[in-house]
N, C-alpha and C positions, 0 to 999 in steps of 0.2 A: 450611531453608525447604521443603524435600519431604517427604511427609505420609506416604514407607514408612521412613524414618529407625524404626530397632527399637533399637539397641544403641549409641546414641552417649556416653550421661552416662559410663562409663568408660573407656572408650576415645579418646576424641578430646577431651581439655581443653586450652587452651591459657592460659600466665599473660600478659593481654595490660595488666595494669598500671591497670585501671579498676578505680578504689574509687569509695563512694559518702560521703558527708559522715560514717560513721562508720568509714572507712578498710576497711571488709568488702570484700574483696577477692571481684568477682564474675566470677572466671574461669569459675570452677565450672557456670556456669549458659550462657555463653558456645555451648556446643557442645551441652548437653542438650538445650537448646530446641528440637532439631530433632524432637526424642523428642516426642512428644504423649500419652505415655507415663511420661512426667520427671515428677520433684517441681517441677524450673521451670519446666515448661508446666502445672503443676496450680497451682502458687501463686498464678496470675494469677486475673481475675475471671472471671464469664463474658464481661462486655463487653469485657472487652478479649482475651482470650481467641477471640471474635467478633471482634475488630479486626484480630488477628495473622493469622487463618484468610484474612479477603479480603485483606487486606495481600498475604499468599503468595500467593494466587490471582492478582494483578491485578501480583503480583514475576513469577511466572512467565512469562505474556501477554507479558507486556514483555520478560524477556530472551531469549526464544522469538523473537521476532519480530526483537529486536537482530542475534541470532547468525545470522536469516538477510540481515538489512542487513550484516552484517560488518565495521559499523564502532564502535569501542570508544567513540570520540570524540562518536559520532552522539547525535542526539536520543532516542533508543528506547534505548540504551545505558544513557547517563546518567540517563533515567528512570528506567528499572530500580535503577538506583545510589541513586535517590533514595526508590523503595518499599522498596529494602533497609534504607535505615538509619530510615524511619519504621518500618518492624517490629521494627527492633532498639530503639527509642524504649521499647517495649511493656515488654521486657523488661530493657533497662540503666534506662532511665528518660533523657530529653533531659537533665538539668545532667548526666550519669557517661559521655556519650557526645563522644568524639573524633575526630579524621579518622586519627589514627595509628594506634588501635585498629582502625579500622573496616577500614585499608588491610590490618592485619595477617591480615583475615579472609582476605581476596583470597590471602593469601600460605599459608594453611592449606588452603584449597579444593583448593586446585591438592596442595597437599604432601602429604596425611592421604587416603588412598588411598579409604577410606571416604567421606569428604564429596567427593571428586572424582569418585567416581562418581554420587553425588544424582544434581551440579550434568551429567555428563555422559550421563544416561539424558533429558534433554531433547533432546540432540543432541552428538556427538560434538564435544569441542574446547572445551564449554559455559564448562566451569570455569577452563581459562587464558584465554577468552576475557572470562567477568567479572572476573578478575584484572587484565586491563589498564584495563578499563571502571573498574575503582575505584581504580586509581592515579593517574586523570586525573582522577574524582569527588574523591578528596581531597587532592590537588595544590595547593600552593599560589602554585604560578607564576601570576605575574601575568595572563596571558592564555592560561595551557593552558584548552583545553575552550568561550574565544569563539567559536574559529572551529567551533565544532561548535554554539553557541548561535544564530548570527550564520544557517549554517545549517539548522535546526530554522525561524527568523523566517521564512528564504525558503521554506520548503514551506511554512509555515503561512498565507504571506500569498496564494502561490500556487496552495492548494486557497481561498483567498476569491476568487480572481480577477483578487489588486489586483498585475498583472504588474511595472508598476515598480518597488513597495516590493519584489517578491521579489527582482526582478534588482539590486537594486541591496544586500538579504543577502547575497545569492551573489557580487556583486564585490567587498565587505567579507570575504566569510570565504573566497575565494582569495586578497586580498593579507595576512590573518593564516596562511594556512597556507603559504604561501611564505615567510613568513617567519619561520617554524616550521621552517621544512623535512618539514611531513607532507605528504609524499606522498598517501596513503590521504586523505586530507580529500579534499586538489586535485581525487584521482578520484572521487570520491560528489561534490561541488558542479559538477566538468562532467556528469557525468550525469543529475544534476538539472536543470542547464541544460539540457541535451537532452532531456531530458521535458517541460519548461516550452514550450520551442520549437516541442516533433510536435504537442503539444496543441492550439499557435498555427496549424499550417501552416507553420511556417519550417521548412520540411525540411533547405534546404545548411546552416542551423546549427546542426541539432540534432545531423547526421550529424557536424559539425566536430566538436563538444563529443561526441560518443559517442566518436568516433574516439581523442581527449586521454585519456578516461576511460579506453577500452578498454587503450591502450599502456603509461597507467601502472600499470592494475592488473597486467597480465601482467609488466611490468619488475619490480613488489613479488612478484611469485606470487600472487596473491590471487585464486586461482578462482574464489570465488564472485562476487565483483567484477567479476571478466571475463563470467562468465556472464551474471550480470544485464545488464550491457553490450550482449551477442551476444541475449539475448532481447528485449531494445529496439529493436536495430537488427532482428530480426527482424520485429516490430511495426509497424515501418514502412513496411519494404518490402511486407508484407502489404498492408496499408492504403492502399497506393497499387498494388499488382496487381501488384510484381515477386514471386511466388509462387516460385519457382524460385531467386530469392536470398534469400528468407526462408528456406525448404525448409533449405540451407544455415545461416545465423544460428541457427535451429532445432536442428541437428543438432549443433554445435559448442557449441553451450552444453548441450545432454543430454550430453554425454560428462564436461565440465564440472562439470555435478550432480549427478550419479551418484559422480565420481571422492572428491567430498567429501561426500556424503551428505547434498547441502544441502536443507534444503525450498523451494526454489526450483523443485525437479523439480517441485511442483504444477501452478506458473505455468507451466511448459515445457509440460506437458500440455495444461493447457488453450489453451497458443498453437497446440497442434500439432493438437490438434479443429478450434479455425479453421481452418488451412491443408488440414487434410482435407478440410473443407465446400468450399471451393475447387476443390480438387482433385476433386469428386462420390466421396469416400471415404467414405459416409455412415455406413455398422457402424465402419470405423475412428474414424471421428470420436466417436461412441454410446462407445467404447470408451478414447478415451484423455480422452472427457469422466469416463466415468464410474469412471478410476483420478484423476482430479484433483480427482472431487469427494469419493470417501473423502478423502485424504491433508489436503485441506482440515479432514473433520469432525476428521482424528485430531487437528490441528493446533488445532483451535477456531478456523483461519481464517475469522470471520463475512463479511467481505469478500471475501476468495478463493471463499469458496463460495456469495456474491451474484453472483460475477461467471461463475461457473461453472453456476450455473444458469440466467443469464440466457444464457449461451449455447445451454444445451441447448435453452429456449426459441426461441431464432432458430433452431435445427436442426429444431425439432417445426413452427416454423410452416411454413418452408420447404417441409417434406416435409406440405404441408397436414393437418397434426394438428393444429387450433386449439385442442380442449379439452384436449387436454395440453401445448401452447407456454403457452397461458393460466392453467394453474398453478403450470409452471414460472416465468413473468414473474411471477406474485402472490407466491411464495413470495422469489423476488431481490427484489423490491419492498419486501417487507417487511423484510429483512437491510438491505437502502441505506439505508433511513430507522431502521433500528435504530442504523446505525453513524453516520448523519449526513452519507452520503456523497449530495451532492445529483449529481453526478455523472453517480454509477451510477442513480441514481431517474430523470432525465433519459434515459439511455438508455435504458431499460426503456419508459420513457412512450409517447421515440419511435414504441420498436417495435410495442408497443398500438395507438398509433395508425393506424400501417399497419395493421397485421395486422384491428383492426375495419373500416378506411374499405375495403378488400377484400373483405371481407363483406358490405360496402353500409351498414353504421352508419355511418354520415358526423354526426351529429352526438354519439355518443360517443368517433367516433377529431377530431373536433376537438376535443373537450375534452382529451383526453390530449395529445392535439399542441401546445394551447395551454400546457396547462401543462409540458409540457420546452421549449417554449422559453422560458419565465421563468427557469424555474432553470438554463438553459445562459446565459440570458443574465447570471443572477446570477452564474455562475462563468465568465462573459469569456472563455467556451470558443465559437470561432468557425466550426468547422467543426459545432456541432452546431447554431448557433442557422442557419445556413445549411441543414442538412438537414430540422431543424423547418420553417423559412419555403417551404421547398421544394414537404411533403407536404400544410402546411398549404394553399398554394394550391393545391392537386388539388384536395384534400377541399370546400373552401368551391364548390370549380366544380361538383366534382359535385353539392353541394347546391343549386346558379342562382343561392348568395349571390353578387351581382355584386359590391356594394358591399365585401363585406371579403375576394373573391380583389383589388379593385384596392389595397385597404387592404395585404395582406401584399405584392403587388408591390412598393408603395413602400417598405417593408421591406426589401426583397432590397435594392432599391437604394439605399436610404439603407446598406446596407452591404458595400455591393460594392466599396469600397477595402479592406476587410476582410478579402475574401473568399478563402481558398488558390485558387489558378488549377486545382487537379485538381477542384476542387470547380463550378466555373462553367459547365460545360457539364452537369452534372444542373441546377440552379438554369434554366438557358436551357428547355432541355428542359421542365421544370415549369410556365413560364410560356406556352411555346408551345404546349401541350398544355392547359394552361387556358384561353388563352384563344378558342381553337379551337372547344372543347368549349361556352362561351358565343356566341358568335361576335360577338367582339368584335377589330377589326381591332388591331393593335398597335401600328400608329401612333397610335392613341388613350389608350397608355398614357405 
């Protein structure tokens, strides 16, 4: 599947027992394919030929991203499992392809010193890591690989918003991997619970479930596991202003990803920009933003490197450099909506909208304001539709819109059971500052 494969058609053949309806035994072609250079990478068409080239591309993406989730079982894992064997469609043809064949590849990877290296100039460990990823792809135990699917439902339902349906994947695919006895699942589904949770504001149960995750990955050894772990909890603590134990969480998971050479070091960077903004470390912060947004480009992380610009943007505006915060946020802006990440679009929005209603644009930072809170409120993300509703009343005051600061008031408070308690006193603040600013008593609201 890697596109500098030079010398494979004689050297690396294996007989893995796939014929096609005239018994042609097509070993032969099995290992040349990787050659672009082969008689079996020329026999095909151009279209499919076209097919197999994105096929690689979109194999690659996917077990790049696998190997730094770390989980074989996981959703990104098994994807990757799954563009491998549409590639290989191209060239056995779907009736000549098997799970037994397919597993024996897994077992070549790792063994043929040659193809080990492709699969490991993506990232060290690459190739015995897709090795386990396709013995669970083509397993046929009856329920290897649910709790990883069961999993995959609850992120998926949990980037829509819909918190029930996700929590109630993730308590399905802890009681199959308990009953597995995988480990590694248990710890990737509590640490998803705990991402689900910070997102919500449940903090003591995010930290519970980070805490489960953390214990198990280090009792398996699985660094990178811990680290992602330690860089969550560091996230949080950030986020709520213990700086000094993140500082900490920070530092323990660089040692971390460094020790395994994970690409996870991006995301450490760029947490450790934030924490330097914090800290008034502003060149450090310029500095480990701008080693996180290479490692991003090298990566092709479009995400990581949405979220990495949009920080630099919050550094630029801060340091009032609006026309360069302002192309920073266009350029994130456009990667969120490239990737579908309403999310990330939502924060970016946010921050427009400050950063204009500051400048005295009060009716373009309400339009940007209005529109992330639709989308935070499409994604049931509560602390963001709380910070929208926030800035939105400022801006409307500043404008002497009476009628719609009293309109987002009753917002606040139509969702103030909602609301994280760290969050209530800016929300207070917002309203008594608007309605100040009109002079309108509060008892009147």
């Amino acid at each position: 599947m890697f596109d500098r494969a030079k010398t494979v058609q004689n050297d690396i053949i294996v007989n893995t027992g796939i014929n096609n309806d005239n018994n042609e035994d097509k070993s032969g072609i099995i290992f040349s394919i990787f050659d672009t250079d082969s008689d079996a990478f020329k026999a095909i068409s151009n279209e499919d030929r076209s097919a197999a080239e994105e096929l690689n591309r979109a194999f690659r993406e996917n077990l790049l991203a696998a190997v730094n989730d770390g989980n074989p079982a996981g959703a990104l894992a098994q994807k990757a499992c799954e563009l491998h064997k549409q590639w290989l469609f191209v060239f056995w043809g779907a009736l000549n392809y098997t799970k037994e064949a397919h597993c024996q590849l897994g077992d070549r990877y790792v063994s043929d010193l040659n193809l080990k290296a492709y699969f490991d100039e993506l990232h060290s460990g690459t190739a015995e890591f897709f090795k386990q990823a396709l013995n669970i792809y083509c397993s046929d135990k009856e329920n290897v690989g649910l709790g990883s699917v069961l999993e995959s439902m609850g992120d998926y339902e949990s980037q829509l918003g819909q918190i029930e349906k996700a929590e109630e994947h993730y308590e399905n695919a802890l009681e199959l991997y308990e009953k597995e006895g995988n480990n590694i699942g248990l710890a990737h589904v509590f640490h998803s619970l705990g991402e689900l949770e910070s997102r919500l504001g449940q903090i003591d149960d995010a930290v519970k479930h980070y805490i489960q995750a953390g214990e198990i990955f280090q009792e398996e050894h699985d660094n990178i596991g811990l680290a992602n772990v330690l860089r969550s909890m560091g996230d949080l603590k950030y986020r709520y202003g213990q700086i000094e134990v993140a500082q900490r969480y920070y530092s323990h998971a660089e040692e971390l990803y460094s020790i395994e050479r994970s690409n996870g070091l991006a995301d450490l960077l760029h947490s450790l920009g934030e924490l330097d903004i914090s800290l008034g470390m502003i060149d450090t912060a310029r500095e480990h933003f701008g080693k996180a947004e290479k490692l991003f480009r090298d990566q092709n992380d479009q995400k990581g490197l949405a979220h990495t610009l949009f920080s630099m943007g919050n550094l630029e505006s801060r340091e009032r450099e609006t026309s360069t915060s302002s192309e920073y946020y266009a350029k994130a802006a456009e990667l969120y909506c490239e990737e579908q990440d309403n999310l990330g679009l939502a924060n970016v929005l946010l921050r427009m909208g400050d950063q204009e209603c500051k400048l005295g644009h009060y009716e373009m930072a309400a339009n940007y304001l209005n529109n992330a809170f639709m989308l935070y409120n499409t994604e049931n993300d509560s602390a963001g539709k709380c910070y929208s509703l926030g800035a939105l009343c400022r801006t409307y005051s500043f404008l002497g819109n009476v009628e719609e600061t009293k309109n987002t008031i009753s917002k606040i408070k139509e969702y103030d059971k909602h609301t994280p308690k760290q969050i209530r006193p800016y929300l207070d603040g917002c309203i008594k500052e608007s309605l100040e600013r009109l002079n309108i008593p509060i008892e009147n609201i």
